[in-house]
PASEBA-1860 file (N, C-alpha, C; in nm, 3 decimals):
! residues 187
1> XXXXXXXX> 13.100/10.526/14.954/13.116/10.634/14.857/13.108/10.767/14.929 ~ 13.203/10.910/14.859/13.214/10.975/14.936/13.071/11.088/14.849 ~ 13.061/11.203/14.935/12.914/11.277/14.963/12.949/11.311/14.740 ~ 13.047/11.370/14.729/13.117/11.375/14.548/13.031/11.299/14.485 ~ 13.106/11.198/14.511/13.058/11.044/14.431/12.923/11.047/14.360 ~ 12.862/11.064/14.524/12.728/11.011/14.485/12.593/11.111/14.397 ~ 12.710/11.227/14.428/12.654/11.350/14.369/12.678/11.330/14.207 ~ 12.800/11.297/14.184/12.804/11.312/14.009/12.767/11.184/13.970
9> XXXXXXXX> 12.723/11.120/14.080/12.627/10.964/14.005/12.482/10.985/14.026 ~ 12.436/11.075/14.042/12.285/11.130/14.045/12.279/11.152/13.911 ~ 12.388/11.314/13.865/12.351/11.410/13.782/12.407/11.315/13.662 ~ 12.517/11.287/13.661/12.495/11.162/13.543/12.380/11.075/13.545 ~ 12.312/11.010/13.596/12.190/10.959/13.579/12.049/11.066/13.519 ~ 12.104/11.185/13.564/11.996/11.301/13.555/11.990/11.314/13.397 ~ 12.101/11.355/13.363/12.177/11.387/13.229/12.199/11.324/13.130 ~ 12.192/11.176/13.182/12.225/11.074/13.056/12.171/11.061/12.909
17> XXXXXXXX> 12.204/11.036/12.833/12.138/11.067/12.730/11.960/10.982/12.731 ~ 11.904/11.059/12.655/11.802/11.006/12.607/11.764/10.857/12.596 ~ 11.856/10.789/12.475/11.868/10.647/12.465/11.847/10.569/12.567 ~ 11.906/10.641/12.714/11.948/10.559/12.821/11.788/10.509/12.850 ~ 11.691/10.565/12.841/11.581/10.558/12.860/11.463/10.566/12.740 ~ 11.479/10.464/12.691/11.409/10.472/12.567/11.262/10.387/12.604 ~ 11.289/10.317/12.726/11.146/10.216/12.709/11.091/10.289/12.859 ~ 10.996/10.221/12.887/10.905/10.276/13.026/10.928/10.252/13.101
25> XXXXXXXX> 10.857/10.222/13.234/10.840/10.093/13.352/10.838/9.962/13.304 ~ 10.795/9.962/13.196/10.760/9.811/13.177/10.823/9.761/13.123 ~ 10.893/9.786/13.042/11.053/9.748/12.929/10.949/9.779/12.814 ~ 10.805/9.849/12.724/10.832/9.878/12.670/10.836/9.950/12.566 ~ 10.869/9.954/12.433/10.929/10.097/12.370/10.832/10.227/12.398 ~ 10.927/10.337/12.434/10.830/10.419/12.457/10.864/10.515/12.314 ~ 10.776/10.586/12.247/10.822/10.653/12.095/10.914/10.810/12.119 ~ 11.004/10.817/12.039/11.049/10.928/12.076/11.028/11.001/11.958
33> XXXXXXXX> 11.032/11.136/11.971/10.992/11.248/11.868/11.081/11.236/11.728 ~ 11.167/11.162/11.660/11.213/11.113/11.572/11.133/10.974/11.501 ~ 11.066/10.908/11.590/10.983/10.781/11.537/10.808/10.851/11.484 ~ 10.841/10.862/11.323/10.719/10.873/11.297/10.574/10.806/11.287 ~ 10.488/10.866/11.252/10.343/10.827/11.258/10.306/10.797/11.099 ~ 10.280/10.655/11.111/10.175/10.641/10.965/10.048/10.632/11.002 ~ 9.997/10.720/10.915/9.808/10.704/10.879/9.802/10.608/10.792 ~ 9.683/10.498/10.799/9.630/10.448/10.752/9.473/10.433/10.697
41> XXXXXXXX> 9.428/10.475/10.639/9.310/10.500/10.578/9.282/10.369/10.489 ~ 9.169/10.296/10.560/9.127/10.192/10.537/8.990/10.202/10.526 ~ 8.935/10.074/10.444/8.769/10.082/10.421/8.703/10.068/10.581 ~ 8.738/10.047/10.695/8.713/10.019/10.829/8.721/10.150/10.883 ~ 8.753/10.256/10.824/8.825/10.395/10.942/8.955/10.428/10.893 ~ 9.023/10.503/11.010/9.165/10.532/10.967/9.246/10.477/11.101 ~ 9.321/10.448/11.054/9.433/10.400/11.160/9.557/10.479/11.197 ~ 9.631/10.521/11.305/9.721/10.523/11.285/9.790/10.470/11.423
49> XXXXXXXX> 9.957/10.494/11.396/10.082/10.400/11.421/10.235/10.492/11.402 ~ 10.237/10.423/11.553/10.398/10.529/11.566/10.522/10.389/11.494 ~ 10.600/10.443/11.439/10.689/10.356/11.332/10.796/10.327/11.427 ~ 10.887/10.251/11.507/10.958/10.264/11.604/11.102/10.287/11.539 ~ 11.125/10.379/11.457/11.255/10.345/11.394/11.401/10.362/11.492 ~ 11.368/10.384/11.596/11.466/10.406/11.679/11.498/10.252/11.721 ~ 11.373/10.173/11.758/11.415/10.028/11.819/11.435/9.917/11.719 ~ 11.348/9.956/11.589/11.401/9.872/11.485/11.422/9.948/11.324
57> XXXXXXXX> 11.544/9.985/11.330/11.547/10.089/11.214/11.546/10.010/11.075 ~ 11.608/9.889/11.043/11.603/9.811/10.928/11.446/9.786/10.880 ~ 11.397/9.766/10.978/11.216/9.674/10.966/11.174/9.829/10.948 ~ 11.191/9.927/11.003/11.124/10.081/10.992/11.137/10.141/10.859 ~ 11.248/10.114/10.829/11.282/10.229/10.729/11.293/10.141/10.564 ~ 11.203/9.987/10.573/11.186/9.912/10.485/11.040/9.948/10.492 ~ 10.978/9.967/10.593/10.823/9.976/10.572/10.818/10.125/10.537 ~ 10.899/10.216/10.605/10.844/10.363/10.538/10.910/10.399/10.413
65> XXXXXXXX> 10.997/10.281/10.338/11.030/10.324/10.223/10.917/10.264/10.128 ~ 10.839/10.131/10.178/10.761/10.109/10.081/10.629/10.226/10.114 ~ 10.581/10.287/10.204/10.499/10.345/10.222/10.458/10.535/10.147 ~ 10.625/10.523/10.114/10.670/10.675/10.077/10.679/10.677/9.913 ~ 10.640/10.535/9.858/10.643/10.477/9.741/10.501/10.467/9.718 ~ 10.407/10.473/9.777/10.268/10.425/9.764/10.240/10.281/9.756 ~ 10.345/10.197/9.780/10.352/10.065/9.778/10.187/10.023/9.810 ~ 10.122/10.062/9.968/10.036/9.977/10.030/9.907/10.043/9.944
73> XXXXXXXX> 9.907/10.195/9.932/9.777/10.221/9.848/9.697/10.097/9.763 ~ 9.565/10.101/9.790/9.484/10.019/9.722/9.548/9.833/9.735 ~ 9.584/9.836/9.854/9.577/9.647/9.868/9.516/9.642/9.972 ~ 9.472/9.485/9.983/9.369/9.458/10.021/9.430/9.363/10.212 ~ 9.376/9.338/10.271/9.400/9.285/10.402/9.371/9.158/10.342 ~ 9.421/9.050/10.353/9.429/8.900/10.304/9.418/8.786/10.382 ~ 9.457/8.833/10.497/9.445/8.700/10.627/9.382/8.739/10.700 ~ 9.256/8.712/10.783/9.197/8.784/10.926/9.189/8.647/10.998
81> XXXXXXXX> 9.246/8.607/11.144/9.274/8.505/11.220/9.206/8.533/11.364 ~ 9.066/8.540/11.355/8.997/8.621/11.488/9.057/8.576/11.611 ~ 9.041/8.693/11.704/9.155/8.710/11.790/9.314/8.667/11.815 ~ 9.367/8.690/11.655/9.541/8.666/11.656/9.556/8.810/11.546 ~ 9.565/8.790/11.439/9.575/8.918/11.358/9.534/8.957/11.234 ~ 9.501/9.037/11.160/9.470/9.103/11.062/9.662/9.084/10.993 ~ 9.606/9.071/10.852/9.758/9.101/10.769/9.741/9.148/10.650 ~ 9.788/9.225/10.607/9.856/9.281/10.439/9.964/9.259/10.387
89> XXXXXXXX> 9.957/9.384/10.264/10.098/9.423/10.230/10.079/9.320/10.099 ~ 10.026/9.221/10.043/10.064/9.183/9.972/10.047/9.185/9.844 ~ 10.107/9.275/9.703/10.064/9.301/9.602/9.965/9.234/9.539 ~ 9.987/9.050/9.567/9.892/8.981/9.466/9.796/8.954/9.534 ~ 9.793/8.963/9.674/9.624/8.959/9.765/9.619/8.802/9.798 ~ 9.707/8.768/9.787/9.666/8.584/9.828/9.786/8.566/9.925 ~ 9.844/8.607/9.937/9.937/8.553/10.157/10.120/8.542/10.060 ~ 10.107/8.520/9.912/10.231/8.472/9.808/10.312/8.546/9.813
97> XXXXXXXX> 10.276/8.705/9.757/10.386/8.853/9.705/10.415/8.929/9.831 ~ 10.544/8.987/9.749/10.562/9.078/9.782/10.675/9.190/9.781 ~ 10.782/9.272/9.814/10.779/9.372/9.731/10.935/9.339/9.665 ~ 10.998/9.386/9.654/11.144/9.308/9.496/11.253/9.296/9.628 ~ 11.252/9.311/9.704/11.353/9.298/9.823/11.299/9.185/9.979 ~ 11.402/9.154/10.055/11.362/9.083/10.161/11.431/9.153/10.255 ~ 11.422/9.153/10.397/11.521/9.215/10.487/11.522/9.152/10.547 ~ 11.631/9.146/10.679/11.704/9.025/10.779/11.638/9.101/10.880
105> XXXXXXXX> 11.550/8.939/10.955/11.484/8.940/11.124/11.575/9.041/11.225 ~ 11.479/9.166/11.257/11.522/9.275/11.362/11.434/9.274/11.475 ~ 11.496/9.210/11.582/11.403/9.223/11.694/11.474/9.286/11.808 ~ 11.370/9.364/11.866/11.426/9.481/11.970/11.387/9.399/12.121 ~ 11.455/9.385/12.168/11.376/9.344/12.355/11.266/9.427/12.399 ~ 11.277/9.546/12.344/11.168/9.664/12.383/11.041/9.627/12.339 ~ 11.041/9.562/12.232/10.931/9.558/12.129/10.837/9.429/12.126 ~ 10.738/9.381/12.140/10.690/9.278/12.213/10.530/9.214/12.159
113> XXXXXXXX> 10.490/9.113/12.111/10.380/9.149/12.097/10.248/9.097/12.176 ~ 10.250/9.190/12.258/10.221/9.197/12.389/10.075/9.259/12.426 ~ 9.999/9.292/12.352/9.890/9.309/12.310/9.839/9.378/12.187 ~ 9.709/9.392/12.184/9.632/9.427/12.054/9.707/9.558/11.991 ~ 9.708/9.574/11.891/9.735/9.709/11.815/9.911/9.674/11.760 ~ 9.954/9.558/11.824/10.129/9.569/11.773/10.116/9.515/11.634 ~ 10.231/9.617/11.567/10.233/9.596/11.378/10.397/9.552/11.392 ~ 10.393/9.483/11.270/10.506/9.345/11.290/10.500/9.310/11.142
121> XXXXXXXX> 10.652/9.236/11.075/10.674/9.189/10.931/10.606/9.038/10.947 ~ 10.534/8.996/10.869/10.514/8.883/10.813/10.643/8.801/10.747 ~ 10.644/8.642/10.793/10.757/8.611/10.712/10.736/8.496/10.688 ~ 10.771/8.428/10.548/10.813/8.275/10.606/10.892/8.179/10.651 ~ 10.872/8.060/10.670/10.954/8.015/10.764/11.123/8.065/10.747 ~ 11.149/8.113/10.649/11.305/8.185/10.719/11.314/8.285/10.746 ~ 11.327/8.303/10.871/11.344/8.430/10.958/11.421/8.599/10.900 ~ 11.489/8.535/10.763/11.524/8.681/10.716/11.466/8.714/10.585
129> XXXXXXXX> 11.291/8.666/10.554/11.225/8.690/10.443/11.143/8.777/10.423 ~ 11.150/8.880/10.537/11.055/8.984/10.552/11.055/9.063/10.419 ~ 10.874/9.060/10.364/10.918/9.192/10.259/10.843/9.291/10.273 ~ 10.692/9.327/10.267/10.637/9.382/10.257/10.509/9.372/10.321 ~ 10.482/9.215/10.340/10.383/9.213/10.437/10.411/9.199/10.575 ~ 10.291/9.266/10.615/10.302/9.287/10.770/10.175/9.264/10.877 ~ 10.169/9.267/10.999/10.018/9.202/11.077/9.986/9.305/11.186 ~ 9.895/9.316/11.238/9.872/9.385/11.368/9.789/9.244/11.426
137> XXXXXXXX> 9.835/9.269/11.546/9.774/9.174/11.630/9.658/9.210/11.692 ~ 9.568/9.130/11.704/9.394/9.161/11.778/9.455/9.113/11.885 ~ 9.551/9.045/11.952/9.540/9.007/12.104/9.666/9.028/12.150 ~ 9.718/9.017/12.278/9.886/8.969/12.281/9.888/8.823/12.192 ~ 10.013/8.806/12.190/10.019/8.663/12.127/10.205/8.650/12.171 ~ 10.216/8.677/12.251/10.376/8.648/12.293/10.481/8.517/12.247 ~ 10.358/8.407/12.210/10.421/8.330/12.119/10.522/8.347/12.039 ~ 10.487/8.494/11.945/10.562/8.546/11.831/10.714/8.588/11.866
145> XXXXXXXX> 10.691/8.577/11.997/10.851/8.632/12.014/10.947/8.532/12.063 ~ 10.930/8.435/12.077/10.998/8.333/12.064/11.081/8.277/12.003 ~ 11.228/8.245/12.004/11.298/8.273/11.864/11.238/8.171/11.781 ~ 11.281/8.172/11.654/11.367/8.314/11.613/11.261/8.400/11.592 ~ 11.103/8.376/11.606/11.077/8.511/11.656/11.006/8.613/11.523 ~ 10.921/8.684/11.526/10.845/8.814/11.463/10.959/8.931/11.485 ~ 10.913/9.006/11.380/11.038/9.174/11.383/10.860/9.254/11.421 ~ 10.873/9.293/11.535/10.787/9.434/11.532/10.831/9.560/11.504
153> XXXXXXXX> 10.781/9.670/11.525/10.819/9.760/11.495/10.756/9.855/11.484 ~ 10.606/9.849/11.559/10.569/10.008/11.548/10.387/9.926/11.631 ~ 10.337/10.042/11.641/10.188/10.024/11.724/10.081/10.135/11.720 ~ 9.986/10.069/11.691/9.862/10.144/11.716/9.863/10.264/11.794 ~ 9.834/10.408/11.719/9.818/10.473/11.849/9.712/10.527/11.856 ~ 9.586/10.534/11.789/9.443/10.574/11.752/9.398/10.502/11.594 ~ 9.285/10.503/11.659/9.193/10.354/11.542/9.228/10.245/11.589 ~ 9.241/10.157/11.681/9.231/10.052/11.707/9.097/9.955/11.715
161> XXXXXXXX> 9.008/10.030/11.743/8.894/10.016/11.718/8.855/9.957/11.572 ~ 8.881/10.033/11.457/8.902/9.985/11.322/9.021/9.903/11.273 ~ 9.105/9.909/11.349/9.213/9.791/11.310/9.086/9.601/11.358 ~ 9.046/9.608/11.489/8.953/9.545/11.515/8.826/9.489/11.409 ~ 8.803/9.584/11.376/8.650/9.533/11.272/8.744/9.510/11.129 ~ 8.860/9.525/11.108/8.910/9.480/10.969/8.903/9.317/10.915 ~ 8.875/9.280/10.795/8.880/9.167/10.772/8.919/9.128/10.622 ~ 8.931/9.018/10.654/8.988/8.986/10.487/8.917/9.029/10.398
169> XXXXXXXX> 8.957/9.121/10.282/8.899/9.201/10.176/8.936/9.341/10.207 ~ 8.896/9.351/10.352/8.903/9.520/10.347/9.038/9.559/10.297 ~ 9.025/9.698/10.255/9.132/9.762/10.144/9.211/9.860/10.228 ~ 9.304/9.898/10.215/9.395/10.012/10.248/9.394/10.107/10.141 ~ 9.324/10.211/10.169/9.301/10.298/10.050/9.385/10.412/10.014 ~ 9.471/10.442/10.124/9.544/10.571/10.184/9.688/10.490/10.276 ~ 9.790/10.521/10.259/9.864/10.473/10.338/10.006/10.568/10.362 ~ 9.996/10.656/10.437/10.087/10.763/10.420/10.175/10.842/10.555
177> XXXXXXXX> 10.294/10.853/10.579/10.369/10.909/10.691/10.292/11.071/10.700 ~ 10.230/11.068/10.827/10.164/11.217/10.881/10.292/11.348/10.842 ~ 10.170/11.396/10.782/10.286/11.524/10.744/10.319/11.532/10.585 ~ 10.319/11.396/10.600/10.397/11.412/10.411/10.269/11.411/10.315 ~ 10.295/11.431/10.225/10.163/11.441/10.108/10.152/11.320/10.084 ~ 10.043/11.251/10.057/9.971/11.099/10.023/10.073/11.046/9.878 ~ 10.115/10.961/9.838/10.116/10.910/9.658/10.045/10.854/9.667 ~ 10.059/10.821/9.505/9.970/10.732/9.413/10.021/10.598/9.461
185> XXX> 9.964/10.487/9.397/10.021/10.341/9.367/10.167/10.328/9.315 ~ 10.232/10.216/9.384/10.352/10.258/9.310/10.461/10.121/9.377 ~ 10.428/10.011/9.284/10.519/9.922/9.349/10.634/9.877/9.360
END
């Protein structure tokens, strides 16, 4: 290659868009200033969590539509599986409901659940039944990504600590995108 070449294959690398580099060293997702933050205000503390809507926008923008609804206000955490995960989301509190829609399995390569703090759709066994409930994991559990596999989609980024001491019963009292004003209940 001539001295040119290798010059406008730098500054294109320099320049490339954003996207080009969306995950880290490690492959992964790193959040970009478009992927918002939900607070979670739970009987344990408050939690919060960057939403990855860039790596999984279907699974993102199903959880921040139920969240912008007051969907999660006042439900309760229903499954605790010590050292695998804490889970919600589910209107009737027993592992059964959940919200009038399902969405189709979105999994990002970026996205992994690869240790403690990763939030992810709950489903059953058919991979495109995601509705409303969802898990954070207490450990890696890489299992989950195995096809066909968990949809993650967003992670702990302070309170992990209280994601930790959560257990079946504890409540989600507050569940709201930073910035925006809290709602009521609202399923």
């Amino acid at each position: 290659m001539n001295f040119f070449a290798v010059l406008l294959l730098v500054f294109s690398m320099l320049f490339a868009a954003p996207d080009a580099f969306a995950a880290d060293k490690k492959g992964k997702a790193a959040s970009k200033s478009d992927d918002p933050t939900v607070v979670m205000e739970t009987t344990k503390g408050t939690i919060k969590m960057v939403i990855y809507k860039s790596e999984a926008p279907i699974t993102a923008n199903n959880f921040l539509g139920l969240v912008n609804r007051g969907f999660y206000n006042g439900l309760v955490f229903h499954r605790y599986e010590k050292g695998f995960c804490i889970q919600g989301g589910d209107p009737q509190g027993t592992g059964q409901g959940g919200s009038d829609k399902t969405i189709p399995l979105e999994k990002s390569p970026n996205l992994k659940h690869d240790s403690a703090g990763v939030l992810a759709m709950a489903r059953t066994n058919d991979p495109d039944s995601a509705s409303s409930q969802f898990y954070f994991t207490l450990d890696a559990a890489s299992f989950l990504d195995n096809p066909p596999g968990y949809a993650a989609f967003g992670k702990v980024t302070e309170g992990l600590e209280n994601v930790m001491k959560l257990r079946k019963g504890d409540k989600m009292t507050k569940v709201y995108v930073q910035g925006a004003e809290p709602k009521g209940k609202g399923k």
